[in-house]
C-alpha positions, 0 to 999 in steps of 0.5 A, spaced: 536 261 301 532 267 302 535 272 303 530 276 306 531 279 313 537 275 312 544 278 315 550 277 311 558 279 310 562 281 304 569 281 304 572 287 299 566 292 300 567 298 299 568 298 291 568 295 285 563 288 286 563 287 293 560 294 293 555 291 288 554 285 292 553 290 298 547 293 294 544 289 291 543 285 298 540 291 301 535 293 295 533 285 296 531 286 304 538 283 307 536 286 315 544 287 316 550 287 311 557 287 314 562 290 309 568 287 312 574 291 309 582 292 312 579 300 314 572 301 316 572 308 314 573 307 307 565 306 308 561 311 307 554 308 305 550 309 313 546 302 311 551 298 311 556 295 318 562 297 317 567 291 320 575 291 321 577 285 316 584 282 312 583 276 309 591 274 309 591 275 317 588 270 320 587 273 327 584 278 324 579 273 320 577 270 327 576 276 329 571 278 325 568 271 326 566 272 332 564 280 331 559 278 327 556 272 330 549 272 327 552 272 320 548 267 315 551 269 308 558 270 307 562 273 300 568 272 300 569 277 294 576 281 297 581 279 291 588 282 288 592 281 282 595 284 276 597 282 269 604 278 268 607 273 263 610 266 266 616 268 265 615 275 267 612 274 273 615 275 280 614 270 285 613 275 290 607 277 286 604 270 285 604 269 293 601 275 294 596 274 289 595 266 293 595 269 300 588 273 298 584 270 293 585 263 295 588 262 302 584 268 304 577 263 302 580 258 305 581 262 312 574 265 312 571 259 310 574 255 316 572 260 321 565 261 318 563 254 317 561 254 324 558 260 324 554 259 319 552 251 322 550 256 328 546 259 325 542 254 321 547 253 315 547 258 311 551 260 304 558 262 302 559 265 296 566 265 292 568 270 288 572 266 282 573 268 275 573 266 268 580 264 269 578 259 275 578 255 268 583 258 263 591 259 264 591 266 260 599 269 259 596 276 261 594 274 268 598 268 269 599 268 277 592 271 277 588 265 274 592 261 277 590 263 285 583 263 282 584 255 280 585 254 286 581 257 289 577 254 284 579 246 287 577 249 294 570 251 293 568 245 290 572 240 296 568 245 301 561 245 297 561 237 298 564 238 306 559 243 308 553 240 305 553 236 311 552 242 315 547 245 310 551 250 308 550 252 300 558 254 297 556 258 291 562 259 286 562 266 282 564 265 275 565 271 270 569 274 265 571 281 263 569 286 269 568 293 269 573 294 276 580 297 277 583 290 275 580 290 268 582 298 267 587 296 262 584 292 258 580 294 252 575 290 251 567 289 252 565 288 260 560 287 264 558 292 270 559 289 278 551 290 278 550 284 273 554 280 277 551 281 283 545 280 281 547 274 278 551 271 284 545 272 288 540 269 283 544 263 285 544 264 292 536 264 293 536 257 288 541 254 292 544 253 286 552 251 286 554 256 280 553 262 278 556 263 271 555 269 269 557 271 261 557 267 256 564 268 255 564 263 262 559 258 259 563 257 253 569 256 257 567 251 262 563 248 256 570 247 252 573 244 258 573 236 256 578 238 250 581 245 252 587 245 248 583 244 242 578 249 243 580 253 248 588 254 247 588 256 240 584 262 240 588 264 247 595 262 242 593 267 237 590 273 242 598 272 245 601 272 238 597 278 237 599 282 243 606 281 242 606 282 235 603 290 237 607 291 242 
């Protein structure tokens, strides 16, 4: 897809990866970026259209569905979450987490699917995770929101192709966003992740797996629990021996 003169939307806009998504579509010729937020005053950047939008709201997804109609690149990048433990975590946690990073894709991705088929096909862009393939016990209900959006993106990718609709899946690990603050390890800034994630656009490309943290993971899935869960053993082992 080019995205030249093109007119897209990014859920989640106004920080972190989503703001870097916005940007770097601009800086790449994007004619109109719609930054969908639940609080269109938060945008402060003029370049940008600024639209009213609650991922876990239904009425509200349909809404902006029909404000933005000329829409032809769609990033679903609104997402939540915390770090729990299995046994820790709260059931009311995890539904929240499922209401945003999974159940808000598949929202979006039904009101917009006949946007974009209006359009001439287009591209939908799902914000995953590293964690989309690795149940890690620090981020337990998170990563499990976004297997699942994860199964969802692929099942929509096979349907939407009938449309012309390219579904991109975004895969990367550690990144320097309020969600990762407390962790103490290497990150990758929101811009690289947006170049990434657009690279893959313009190559109508199905993935975008950014870091080489991701590449090994998905590498290692043919036998996770020998090469994938003995290293995530002994980092929860370590963890819990320090606290």
């Amino acid at each position: 897809m080019d995205i030249d003169r093109s007119v897209a939307l990014v859920t989640g806009a106004n920080r972190g990866i989503g703001k870097a998504i916005a940007d770097e579509l601009l800086q790449r010729g994007a004619a109109k970026v719609y930054a969908a937020v639940r609080n269109p005053t938060s945008i402060a950047d003029s370049r940008l259209t600024a639209i009213e939008l609650d991922v876990t709201d239904p009425a509200s997804v349909r809404a902006a569905a029909r404000v933005a109609s000329d829409v032809e690149l769609v990033v679903n990048n609104a997402g939540i979450g915390g770090a729990t433990t299995p046994l820790e975590a709260t059931l009311d946690g995890a539904r929240a987490e499922l209401e945003t990073n999974y159940l808000g894709i598949m929202s979006m991705t039904q009101a917009f699917a006949p946007v974009l088929a209006a359009n001439g096909g287009g591209t939908i862009v799902n914000m995953l995770s590293v964690v989309s393939w690795v149940g890690t016990p620090n981020l337990t209900t998170y990563a499990a929101s976004k297997a699942a959006a994860w199964s969802y993106t692929n099942a929509s990718r096979v349907q939407l192709a009938t449309q012309g609709t390219n579904v991109v899946g975004v895969h990367v690990g550690y990144v320097d966003t309020d969600l990762i603050a407390s962790f103490d390890v290497p990150k990758l800034s929101p811009a690289a992740v947006a170049t990434s994630a657009l690279d893959a656009v313009v190559a109508d490309a199905p993935e975008a797996i950014v870091d080489e943290f991701s590449r090994n993971a998905k590498a290692g899935l043919s036998d996770d629990q020998n090469l994938i869960y003995p290293a995530i053993r002994e980092q929860f082992a370590a963890a819990a021996a320090s606290v």
